[in-house]
Each structure stands twice: as structure tokens, then as C-alpha cells.
MMTF fields as JSON, N, C-alpha, C and O atoms, coordinates in Angstrom:
{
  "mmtfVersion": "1.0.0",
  "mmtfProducer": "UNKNOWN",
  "numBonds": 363,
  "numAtoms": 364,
  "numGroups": 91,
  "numChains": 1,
  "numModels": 1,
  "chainsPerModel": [1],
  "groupsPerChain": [91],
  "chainIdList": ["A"],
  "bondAtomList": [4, 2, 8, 6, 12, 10, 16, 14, 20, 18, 24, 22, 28, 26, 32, 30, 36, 34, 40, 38, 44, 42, 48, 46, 52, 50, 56, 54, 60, 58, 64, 62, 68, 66, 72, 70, 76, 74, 80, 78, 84, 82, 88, 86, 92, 90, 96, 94, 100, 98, 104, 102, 108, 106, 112, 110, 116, 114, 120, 118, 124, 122, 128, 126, 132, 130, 136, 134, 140, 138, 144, 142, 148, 146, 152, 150, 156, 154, 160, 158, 164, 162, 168, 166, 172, 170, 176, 174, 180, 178, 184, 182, 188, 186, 192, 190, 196, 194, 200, 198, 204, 202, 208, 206, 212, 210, 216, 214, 220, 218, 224, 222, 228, 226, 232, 230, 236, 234, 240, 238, 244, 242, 248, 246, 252, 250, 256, 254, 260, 258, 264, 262, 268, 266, 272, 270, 276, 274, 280, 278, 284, 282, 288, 286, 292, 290, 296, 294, 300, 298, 304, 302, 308, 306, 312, 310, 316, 314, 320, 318, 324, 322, 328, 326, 332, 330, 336, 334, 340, 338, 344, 342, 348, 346, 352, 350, 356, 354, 360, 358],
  "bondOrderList": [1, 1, 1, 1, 1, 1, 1, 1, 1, 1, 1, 1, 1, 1, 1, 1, 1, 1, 1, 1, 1, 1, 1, 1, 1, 1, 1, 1, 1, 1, 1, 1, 1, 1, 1, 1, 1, 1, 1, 1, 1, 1, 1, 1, 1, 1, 1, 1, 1, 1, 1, 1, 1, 1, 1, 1, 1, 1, 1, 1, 1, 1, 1, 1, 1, 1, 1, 1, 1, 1, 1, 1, 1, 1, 1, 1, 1, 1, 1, 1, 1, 1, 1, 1, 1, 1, 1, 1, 1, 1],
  "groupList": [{"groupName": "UNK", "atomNameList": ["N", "CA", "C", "O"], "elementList": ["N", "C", "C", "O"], "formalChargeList": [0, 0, 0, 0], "bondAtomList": [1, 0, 2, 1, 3, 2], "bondOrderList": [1, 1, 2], "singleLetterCode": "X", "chemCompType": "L-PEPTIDE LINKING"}],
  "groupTypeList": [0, 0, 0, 0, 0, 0, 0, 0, 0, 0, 0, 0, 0, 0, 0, 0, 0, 0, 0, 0, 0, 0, 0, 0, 0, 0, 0, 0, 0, 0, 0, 0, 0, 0, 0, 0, 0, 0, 0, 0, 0, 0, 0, 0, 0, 0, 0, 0, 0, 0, 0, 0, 0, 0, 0, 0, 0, 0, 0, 0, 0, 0, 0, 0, 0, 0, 0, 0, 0, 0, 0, 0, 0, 0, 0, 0, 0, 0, 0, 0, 0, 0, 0, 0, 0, 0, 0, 0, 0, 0, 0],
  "groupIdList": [1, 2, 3, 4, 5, 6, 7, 8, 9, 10, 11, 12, 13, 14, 15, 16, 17, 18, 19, 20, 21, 22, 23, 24, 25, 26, 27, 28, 29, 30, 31, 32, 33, 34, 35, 36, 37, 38, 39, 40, 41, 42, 43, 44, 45, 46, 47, 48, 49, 50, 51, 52, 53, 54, 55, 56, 57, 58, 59, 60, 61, 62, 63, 64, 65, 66, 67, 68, 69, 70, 71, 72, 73, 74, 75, 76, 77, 78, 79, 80, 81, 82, 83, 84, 85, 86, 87, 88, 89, 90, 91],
  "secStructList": [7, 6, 6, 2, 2, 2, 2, 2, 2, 2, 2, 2, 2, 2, 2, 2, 2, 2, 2, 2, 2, 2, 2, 2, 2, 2, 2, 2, 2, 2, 2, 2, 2, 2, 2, 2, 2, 2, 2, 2, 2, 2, 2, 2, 2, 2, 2, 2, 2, 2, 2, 2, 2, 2, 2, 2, 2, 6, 6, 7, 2, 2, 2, 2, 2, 2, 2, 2, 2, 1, 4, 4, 4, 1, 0, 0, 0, 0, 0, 2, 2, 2, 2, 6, 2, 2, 2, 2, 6, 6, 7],
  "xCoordList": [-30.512, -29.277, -28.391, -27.783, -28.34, -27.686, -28.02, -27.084, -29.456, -29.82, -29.883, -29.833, -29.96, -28.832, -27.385, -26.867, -26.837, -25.522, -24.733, -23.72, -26.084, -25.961, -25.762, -24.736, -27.56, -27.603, -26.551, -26.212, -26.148, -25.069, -23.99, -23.488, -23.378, -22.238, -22.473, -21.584, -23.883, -24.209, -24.215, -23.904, -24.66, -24.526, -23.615, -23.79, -22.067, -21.083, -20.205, -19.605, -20.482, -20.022, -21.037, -20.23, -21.761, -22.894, -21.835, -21.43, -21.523, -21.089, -19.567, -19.23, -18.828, -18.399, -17.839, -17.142, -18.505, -19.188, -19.152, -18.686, -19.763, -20.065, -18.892, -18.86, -18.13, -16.78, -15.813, -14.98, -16.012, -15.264, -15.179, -14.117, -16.605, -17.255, -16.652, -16.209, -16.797, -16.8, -15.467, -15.162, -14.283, -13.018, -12.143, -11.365, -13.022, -12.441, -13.304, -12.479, -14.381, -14.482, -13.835, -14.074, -13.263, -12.166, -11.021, -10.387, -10.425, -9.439, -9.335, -8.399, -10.515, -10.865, -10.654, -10.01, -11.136, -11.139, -9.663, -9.171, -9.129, -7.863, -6.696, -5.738, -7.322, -6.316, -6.302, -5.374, -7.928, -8.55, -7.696, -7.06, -7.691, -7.539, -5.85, -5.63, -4.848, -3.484, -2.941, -1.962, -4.25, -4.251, -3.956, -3.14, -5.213, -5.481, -4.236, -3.933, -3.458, -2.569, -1.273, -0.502, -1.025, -0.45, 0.022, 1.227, -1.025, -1.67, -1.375, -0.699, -1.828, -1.476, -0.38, -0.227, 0.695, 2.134, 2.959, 3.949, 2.239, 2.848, 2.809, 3.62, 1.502, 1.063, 1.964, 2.577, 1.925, 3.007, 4.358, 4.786, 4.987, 6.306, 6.209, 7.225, 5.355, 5.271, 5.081, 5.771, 4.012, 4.209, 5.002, 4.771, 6.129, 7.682, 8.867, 9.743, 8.94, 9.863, 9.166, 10.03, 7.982, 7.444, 7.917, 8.628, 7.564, 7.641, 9.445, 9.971, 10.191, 11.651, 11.896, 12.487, 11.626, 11.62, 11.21, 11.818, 10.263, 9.408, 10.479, 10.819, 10.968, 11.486, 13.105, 13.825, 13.606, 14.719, 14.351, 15.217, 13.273, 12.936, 12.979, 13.455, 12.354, 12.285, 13.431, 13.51, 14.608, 16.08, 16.753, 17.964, 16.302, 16.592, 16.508, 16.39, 16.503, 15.105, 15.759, 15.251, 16.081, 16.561, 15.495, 14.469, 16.05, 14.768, 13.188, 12.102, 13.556, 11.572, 11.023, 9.812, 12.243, 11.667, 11.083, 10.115, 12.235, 12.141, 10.209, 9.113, 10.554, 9.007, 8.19, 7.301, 8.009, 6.805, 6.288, 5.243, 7.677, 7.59, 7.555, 7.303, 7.674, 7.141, 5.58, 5.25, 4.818, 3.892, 2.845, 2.167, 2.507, 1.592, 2.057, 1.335, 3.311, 2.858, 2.8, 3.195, 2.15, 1.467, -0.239, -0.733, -0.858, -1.832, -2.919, -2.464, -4.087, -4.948, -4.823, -4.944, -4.575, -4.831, -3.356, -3.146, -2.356, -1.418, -0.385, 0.386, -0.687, -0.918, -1.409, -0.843, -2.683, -3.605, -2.716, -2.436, -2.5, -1.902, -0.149, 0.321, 0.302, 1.977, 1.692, 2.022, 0.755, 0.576, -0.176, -0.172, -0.812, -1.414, 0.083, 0.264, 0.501, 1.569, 2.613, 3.189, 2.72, 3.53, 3.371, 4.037, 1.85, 1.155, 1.2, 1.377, 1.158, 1.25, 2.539, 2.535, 3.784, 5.384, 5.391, 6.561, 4.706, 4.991, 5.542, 6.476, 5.66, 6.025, 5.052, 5.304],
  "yCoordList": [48.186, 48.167, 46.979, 46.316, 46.734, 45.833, 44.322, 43.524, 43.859, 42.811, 42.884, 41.821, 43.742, 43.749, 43.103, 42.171, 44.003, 43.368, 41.773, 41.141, 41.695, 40.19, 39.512, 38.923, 39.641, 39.102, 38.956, 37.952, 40.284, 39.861, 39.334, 38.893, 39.285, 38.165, 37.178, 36.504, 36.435, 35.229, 34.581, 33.491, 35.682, 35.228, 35.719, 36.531, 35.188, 36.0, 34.499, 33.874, 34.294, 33.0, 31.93, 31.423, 31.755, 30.809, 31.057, 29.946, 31.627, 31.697, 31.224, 30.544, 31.328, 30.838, 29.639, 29.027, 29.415, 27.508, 26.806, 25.738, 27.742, 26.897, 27.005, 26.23, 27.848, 27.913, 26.877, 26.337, 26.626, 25.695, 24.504, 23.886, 23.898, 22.701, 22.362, 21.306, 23.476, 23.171, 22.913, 21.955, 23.766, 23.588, 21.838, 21.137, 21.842, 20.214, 19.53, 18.834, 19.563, 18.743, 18.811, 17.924, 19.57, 19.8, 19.477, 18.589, 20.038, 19.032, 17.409, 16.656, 17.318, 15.389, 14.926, 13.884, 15.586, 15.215, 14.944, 14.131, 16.188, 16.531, 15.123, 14.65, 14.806, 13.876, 12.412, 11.782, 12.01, 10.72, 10.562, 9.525, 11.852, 12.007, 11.271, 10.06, 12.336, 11.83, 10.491, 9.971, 10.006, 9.027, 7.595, 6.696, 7.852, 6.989, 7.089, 6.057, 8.407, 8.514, 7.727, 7.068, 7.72, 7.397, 5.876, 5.642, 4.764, 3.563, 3.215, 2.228, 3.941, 3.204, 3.509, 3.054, 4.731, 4.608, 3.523, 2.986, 3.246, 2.016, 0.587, -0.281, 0.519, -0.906, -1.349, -2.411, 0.233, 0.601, -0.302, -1.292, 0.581, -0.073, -1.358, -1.955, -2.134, -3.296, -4.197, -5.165, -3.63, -4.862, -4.429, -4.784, -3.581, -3.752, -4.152, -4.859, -3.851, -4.978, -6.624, -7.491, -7.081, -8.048, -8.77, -9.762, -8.335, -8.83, -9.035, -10.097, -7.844, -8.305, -9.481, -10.434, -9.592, -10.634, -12.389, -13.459, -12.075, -13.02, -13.67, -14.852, -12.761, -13.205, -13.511, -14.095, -12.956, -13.944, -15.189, -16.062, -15.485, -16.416, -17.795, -18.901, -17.362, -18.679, -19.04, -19.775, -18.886, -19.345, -19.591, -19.808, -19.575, -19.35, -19.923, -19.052, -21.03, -22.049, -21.407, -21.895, -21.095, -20.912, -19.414, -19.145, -18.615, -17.364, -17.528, -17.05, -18.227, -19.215, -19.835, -19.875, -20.589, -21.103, -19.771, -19.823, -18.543, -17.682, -17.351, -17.692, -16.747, -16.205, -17.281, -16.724, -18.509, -19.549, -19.96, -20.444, -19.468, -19.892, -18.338, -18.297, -17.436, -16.022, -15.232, -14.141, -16.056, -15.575, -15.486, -14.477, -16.115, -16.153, -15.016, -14.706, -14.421, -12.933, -11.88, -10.892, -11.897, -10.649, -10.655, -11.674, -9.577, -9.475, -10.371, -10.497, -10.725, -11.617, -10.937, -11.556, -9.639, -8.871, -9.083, -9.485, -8.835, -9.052, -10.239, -10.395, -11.152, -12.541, -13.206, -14.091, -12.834, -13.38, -12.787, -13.434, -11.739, -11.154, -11.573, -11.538, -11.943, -12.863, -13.967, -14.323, -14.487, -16.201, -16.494, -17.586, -15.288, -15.147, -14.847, -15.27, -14.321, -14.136, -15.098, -15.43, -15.5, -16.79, -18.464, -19.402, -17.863, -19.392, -18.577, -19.431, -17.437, -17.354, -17.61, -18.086, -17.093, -17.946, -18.999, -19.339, -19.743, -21.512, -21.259, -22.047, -20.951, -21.097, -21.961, -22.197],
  "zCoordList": [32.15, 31.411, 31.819, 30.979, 33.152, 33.511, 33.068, 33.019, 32.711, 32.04, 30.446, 29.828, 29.953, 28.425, 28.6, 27.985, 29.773, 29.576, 29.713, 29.412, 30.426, 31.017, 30.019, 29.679, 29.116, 27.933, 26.741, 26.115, 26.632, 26.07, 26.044, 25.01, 27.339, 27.628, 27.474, 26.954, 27.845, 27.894, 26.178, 25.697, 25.686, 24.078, 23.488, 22.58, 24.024, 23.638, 23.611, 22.736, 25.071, 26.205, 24.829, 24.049, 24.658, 23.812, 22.481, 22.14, 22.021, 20.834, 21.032, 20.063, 21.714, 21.9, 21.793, 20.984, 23.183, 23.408, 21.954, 21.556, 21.407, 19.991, 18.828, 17.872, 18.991, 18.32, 18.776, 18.049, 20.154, 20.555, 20.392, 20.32, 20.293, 19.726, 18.14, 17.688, 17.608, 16.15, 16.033, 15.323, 16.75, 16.917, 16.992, 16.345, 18.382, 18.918, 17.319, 16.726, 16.718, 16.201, 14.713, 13.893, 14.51, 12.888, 13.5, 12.931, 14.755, 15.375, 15.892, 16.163, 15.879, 15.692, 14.512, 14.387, 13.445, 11.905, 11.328, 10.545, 12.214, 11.545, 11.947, 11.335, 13.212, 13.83, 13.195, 12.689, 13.435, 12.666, 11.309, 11.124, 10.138, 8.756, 9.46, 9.467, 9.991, 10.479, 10.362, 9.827, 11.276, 11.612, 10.899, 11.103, 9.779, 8.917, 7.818, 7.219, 7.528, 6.397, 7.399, 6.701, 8.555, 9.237, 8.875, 8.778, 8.66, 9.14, 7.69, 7.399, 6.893, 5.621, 4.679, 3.545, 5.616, 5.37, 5.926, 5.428, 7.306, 7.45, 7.284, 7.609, 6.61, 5.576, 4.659, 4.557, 3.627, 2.426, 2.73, 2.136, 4.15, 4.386, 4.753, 4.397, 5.369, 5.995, 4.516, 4.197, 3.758, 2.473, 1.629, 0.473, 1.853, 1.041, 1.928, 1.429, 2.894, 3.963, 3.743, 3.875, 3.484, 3.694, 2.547, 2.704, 1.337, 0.108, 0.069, -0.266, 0.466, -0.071, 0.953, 0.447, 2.051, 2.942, 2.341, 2.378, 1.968, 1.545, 0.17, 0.235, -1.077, -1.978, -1.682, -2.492, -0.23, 0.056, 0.82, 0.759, 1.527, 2.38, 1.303, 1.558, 0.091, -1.075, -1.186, -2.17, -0.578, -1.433, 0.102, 0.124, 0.888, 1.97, 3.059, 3.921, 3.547, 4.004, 6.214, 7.224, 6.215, 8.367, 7.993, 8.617, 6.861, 7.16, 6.682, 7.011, 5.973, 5.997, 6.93, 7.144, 7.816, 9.014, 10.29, 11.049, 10.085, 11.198, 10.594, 11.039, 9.712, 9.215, 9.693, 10.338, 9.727, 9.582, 11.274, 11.707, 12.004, 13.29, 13.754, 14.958, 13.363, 14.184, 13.912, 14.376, 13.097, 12.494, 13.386, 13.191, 14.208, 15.455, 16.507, 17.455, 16.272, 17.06, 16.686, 17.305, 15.284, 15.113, 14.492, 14.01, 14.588, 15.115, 13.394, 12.257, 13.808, 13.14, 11.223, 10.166, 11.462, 9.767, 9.312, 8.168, 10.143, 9.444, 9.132, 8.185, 10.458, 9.84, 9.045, 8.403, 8.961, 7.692, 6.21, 5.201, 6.439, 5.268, 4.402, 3.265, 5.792, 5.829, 4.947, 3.815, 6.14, 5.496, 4.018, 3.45, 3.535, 2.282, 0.841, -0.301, 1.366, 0.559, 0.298, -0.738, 1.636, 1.482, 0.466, 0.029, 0.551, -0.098, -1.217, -2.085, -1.839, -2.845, -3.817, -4.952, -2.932, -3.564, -3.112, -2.934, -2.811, -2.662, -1.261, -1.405, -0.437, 0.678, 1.525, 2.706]
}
């Protein structure tokens, strides 16, 4: 009797285990998903601060300079992405 009981804890503890697993990994999903809605709320805001930026910078030439001379500290995607826009209003 006593190794029934064993058994069954052990596949109690196993089932478990495996609830737990499945847990952390829908709580990974859940975070990643966060994550990503996160990242591209703040794209959203970055290319509408960017753009109104950008269409006073054309009339503007000390805040065209700030933009043209701060562009090297930020990171390779969103530089690339500044300086793309910029060449697109003639900047």
C-alpha cells in the first residue's frame, strides 16, 4: 500500500511539474506578446514626435542643425530611419 502511495504522489508532483512548465511558458508568450505591443507603441509615438519635428525643422534651420548634429546618438534603426525621412523633406 505504501508503494501505491508513493506512486501516486510522484504522479501528482509529475503533473504538476508539467502544469508548471506549461504555465512559465504562456507566461513567456504573454510577456514577449507585451512586449512587442509595447515596442511598436513606441515606434507609433517616435514617428509622430519625429515627423512634427521634422516639418518644423524645414523652416527652421538652429532645429535642423540640432537634429543633424544629434543623430549619431541614437541607435543604427532609428537613425537610419531619422536620416531617411529627412532626405525625404529635402533636409
Amino acid at each position: 500500500m505504501a508503494q501505491t502511495q508513493k506512486e501516486k504522489l510522484m504522479e501528482k508532483e509529475k503533473k504538476q511539474a508539467e502544469e508548471l512548465k506549461r504555465t512559465r511558458a504562456q507566461l513567456k508568450q504573454i510577456e514577449t506578446e507585451e512586449k512587442k505591443k509595447a515596442q511598436e507603441e513606441m515606434d507609433k509615438a517616435l514617428f509622430l514626435v519625429g515627423k512634427a519635428l521634422m516639418k518644423k525643422a524645414k523652416n527652421d534651420s538652429a532645429l535642423k542643425e540640432i537634429l543633424l548634429n544629434n543623430l549619431d546618438g541614437l541607435n543604427d534603426r532609428d537613425g537610419k530611419f531619422v536620416r531617411g525621412q529627412l532626405e525625404k523633406i529635402g533636409l
